[in-house]
DRENKEFI-821599 format. One line per 10 residues: number of its first residue (from 1); their letters; for each residue z, y, x of C-alpha. Coordinates in steps of 0.05 Angstrom, whole numbers. Each point is the difference from the previous one (the first is absolute). Example, Ala and Ser with C-alpha at 12.3 -4.5 7.8 and 13.67 -1.06 7.14 Angstrom:
1> AS> 156,-90,246 ~ -13,69,27 $
END
This chain:
1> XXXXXXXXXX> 811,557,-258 ~ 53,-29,-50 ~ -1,-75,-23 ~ -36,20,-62 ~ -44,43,24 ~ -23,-58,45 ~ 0,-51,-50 ~ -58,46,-40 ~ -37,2,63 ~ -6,-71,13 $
11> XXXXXXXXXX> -16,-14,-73 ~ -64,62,14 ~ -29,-42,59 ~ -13,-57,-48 ~ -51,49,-31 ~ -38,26,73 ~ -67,-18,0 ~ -22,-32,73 ~ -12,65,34 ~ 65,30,-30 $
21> XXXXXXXXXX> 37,-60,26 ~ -35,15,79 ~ 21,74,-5 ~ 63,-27,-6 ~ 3,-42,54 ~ -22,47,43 ~ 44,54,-21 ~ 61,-54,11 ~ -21,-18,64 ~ -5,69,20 $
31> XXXXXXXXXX> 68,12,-20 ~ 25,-61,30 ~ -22,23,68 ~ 26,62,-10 ~ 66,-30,-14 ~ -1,-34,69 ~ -22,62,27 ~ 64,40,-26 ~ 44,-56,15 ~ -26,0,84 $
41> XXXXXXXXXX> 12,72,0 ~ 65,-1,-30 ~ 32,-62,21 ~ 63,-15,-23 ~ 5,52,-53 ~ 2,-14,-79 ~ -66,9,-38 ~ 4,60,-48 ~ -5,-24,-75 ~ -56,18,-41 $
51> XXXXXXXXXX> 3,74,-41 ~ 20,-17,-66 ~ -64,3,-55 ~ -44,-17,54 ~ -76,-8,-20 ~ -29,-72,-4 ~ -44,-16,62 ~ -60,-24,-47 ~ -37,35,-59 ~ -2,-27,-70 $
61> XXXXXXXXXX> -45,-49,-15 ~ -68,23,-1 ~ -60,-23,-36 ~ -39,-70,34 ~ -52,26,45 ~ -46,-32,54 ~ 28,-2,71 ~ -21,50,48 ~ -42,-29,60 ~ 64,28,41 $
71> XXXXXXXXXX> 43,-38,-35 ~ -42,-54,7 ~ -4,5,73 ~ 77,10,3 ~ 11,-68,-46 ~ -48,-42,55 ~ 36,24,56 ~ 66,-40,-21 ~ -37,-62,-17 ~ 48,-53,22 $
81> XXXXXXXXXX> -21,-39,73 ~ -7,-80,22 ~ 12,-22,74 ~ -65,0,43 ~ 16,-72,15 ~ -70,-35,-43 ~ -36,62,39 ~ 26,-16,64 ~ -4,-69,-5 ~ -82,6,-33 $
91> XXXXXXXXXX> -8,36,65 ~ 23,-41,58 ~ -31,-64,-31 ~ -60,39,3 ~ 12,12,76 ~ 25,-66,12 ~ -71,-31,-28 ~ -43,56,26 ~ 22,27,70 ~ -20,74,15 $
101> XXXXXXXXXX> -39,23,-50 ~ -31,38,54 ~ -35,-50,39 ~ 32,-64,-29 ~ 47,-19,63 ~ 71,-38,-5 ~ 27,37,46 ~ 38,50,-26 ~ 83,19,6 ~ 46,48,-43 $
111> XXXXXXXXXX> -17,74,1 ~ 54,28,-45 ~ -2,16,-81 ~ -34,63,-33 ~ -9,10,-73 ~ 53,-64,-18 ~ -48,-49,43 ~ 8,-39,66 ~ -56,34,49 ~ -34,-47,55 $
121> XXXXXXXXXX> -40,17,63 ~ -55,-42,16 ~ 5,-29,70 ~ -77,-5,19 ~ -23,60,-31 ~ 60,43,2 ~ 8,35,-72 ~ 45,-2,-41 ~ 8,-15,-79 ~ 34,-38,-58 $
131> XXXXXXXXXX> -7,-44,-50 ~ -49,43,-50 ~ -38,21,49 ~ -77,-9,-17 ~ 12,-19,-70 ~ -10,33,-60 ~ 81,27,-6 ~ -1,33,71 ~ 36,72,-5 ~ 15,-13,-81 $
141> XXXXXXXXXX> 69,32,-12 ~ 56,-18,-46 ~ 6,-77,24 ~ 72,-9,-29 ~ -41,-2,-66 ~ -64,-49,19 ~ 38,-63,-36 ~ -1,34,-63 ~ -72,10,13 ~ -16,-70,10 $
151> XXXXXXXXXX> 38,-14,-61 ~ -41,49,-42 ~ -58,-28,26 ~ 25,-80,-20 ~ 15,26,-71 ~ -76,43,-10 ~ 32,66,-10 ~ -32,59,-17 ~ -7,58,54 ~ 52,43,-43 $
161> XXXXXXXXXX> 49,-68,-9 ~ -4,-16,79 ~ 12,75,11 ~ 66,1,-41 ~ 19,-71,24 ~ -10,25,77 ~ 30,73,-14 ~ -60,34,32 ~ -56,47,-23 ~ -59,-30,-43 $
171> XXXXXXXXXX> -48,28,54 ~ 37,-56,50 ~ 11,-54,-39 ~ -84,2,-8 ~ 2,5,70 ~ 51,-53,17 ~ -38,-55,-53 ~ -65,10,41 ~ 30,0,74 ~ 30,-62,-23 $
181> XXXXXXXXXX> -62,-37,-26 ~ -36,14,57 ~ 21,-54,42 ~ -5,-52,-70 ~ -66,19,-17 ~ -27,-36,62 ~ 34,-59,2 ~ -40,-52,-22 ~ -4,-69,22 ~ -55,-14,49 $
191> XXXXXXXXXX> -15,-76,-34 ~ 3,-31,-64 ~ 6,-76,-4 ~ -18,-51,-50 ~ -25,17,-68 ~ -22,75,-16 ~ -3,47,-51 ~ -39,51,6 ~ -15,48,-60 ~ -15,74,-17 $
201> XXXXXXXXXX> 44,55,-33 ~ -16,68,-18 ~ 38,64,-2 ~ -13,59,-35 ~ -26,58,60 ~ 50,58,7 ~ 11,57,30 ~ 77,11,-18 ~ 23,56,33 ~ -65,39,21 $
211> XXXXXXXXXX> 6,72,-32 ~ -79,18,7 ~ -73,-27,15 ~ 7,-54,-55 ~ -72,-27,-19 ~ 27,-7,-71 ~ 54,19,-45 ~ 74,-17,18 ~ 33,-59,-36 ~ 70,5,-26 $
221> XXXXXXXXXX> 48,-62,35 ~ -50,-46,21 ~ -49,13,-61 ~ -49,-46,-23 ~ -72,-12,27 ~ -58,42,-37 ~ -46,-65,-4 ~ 17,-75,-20 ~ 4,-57,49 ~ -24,6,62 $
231> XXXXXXXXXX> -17,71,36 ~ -12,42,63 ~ 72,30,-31 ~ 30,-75,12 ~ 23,-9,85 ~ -8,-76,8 ~ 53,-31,36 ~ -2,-76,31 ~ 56,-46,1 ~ -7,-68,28 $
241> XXXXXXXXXX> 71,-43,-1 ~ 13,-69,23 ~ 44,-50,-28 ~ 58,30,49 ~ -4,54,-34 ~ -26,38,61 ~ -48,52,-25 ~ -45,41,31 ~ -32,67,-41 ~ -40,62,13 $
251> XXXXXXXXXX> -30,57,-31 ~ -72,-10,-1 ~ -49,64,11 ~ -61,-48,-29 ~ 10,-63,-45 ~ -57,-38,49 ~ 3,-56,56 ~ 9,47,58 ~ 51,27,-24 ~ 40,-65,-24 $
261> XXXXXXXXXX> -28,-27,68 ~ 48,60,34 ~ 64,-23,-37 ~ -8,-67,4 ~ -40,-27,67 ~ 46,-45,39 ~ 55,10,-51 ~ -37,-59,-45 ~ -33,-51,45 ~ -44,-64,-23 $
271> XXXXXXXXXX> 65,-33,17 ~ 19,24,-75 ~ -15,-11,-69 ~ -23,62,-41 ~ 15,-2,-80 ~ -39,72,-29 ~ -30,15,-63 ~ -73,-7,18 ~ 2,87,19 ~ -56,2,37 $
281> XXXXXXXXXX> 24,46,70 ~ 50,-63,9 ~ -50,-56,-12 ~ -43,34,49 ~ 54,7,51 ~ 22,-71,-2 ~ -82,-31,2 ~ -7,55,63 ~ 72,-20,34 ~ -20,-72,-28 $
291> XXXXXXXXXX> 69,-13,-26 ~ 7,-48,-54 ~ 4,38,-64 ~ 8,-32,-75 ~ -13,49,-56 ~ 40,4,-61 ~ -23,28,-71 ~ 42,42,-43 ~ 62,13,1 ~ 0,-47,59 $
301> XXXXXXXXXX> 41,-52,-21 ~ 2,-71,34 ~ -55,-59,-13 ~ 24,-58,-32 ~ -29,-41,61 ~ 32,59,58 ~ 61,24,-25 ~ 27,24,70 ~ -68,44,-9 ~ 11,69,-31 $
311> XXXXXXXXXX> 9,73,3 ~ 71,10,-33 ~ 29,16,60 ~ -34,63,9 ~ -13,15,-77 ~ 76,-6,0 ~ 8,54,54 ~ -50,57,-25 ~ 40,-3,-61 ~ 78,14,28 $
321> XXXXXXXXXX> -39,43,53 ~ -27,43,-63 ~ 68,-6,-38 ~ 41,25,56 ~ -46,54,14 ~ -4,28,-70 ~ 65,40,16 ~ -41,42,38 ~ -43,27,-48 ~ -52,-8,36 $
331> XXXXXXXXXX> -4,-7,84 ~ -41,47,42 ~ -62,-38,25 ~ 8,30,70 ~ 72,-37,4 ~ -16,-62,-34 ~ -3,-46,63 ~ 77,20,8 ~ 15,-22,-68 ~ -25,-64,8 $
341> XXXXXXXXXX> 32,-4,64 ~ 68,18,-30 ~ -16,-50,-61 ~ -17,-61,57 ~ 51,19,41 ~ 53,-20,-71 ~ -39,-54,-18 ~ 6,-36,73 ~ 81,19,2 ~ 9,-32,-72 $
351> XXXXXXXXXX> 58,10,-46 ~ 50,13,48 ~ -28,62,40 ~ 51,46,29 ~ -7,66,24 ~ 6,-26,76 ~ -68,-37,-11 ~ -34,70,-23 ~ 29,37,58 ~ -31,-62,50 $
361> XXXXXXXXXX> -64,2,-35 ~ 4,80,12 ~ 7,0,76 ~ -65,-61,2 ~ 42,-59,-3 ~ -31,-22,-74 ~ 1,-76,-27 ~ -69,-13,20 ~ 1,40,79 ~ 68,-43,12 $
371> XXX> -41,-63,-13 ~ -50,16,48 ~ 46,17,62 $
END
């Protein structure tokens, strides 16, 4: 090809669309191997120049269309890779603290690497394994990518963002954000100390993602609730914090004292203060658990005469907990627990979070289990 035919080549890439411009790469790489090919065979000979008026290897520009799921496929499997180093290092932190996660022993030695990880052998019960194993990311593939994954999950992305930002399918980026939430949506703190706040919030029941056997019609990204105030459509959810900022929420299958009693026995003590709006599953909790309780009206501001005595702790967090989560467009009651797992587990790194914290959290060493050990 002559210098101007090339010229009015280059200038036609500029008008590709993005699976033009991957047909191309894969029809240069092609040739380039093909080039190295020719050039093995015939070592030390001249390469023969091109036929005069040879054809363009691309088409004309062709009308924007959607990309093919091949293509698609093709475009993940060159997503650029990070160092397993956070993965590795998540992992043997997690052996360090934990022994076998077998049978729990220290003594354990070296047993090779498989899959990018150090393997160990335990030395009282004899197997082996490595740092995932037993957790929620055991046997997940593609771990050159998990940082981005962790950084998806610090910035609330969408399961098509995290997807694109990770390079991998949609199906496994939905897969990836619950494997790791798992681990987060259990780590709670096992005592709260001082003042509490403890207060209700409720979310909207869904069933995202469930196709058939709906006991009503389907609502379009989230929806809105068919009744005013509060309703059997309404999942109540507590959340007691203390001035810390330790906090301590569940999903609750009944709004009454056993089940408050469930989340919270041993977790508030009569050793604490509890500030609540006068609901009356809490105030029956604390008179039961005998735990010194102080109600406050509406909206649960201080008293002139107690102003260390309020519930704007906890008001405060229902409302970034419902801000953050109205990305979603609506959350899937059956996987609710892991989202306010994944929202505690932020809230206890702060500000500065960084995908190394999310990976830790991942493999059980959360903010809340690492004060505990």
């Amino acid at each position: 090809m002559d210098g101007e035919r090339f010229a009015d080549w280059l200038e036609g890439v500029k008008l590709l669309t993005r699976e033009q411009r991957r047909q191309t790469f894969r029809v240069l790489a092609v040739a380039e191997a093909d080039d190295g090919q020719d050039e093995v065979r015939n070592e030390g000979t001249s390469e023969r120049p091109a036929a005069a008026g040879a054809p363009a290897m691309i088409e004309p520009p062709q009308p924007e269309r959607e990309p093919s799921p091949r293509g698609e496929q093709e475009a993940l499997a060159v997503a650029p890779k990070v160092p397993l180093s956070s993965v590795i290092a998540a992992a043997e932190s997690r052996i360090e603290q934990q022994g076998c996660p077998h049978c729990g022993s220290r003594r354990m030695r070296r047993w090779g690497r498989a899959s990018g990880l150090p393997r160990y052998r335990c030395g009282d019960c004899g197997r082996t394994f490595n740092g995932l194993t037993g957790t929620s990311l055991a046997r997940l593939r593609k771990k050159d990518r998990w940082q981005d994954q962790a950084a998806a999950l610090i910035a609330g992305e969408s399961v098509a963002r995290a997807a694109e930002h990770c390079g991998v399918a949609a199906t496994t980026a939905f897969r990836w954000r619950h494997r790791f939430l798992t681990a987060p949506a259990s780590d709670k703190p096992n005592r709260l100390v001082g003042i509490v706040e403890a207060d209700e919030m409720f979310i909207l029941e869904s069933f995202k993602g469930k196709r058939d056997g709906l006991a009503r019609k389907a609502r379009k990204r989230g929806g809105k609730a068919s009744k005013r105030g509060l309703s059997a459509e309404q999942t109540p959810v507590l959340v007691a914090r203390d001035r810390a900022g330790a906090t301590m929420d569940a999903v609750l299958p009944k709004l009454d004292r056993a089940s408050i009693t469930a989340v919270l026995d041993g977790v508030v003590t009569p050793a604490n203060q509890l500030c609540c709006d006068g609901g009356k599953a809490i105030v029956s909790f604390a008179r039961k658990a005998k735990i010194p309780y102080h109600i406050l009206p509406a909206p649960g501001a201080p008293k002139p005469e107690a102003p260390t005595l309020h519930i704007n702790n906890v008001n405060g967090y229902h409302g970034r907990f419902k801000e953050w989560a109205r990305r979603f467009h609506g959350v899937a009651t059956k996987y609710l627990d892991r989202y306010l797992g994944w929202r505690r587990t932020l809230e206890a790194a702060g500000p500065s979070v960084q995908p190394d914290l999310l990976l830790r959290a991942a493999v059980g060493l959360g903010h809340y289990q690492q004060l505990t050990r």
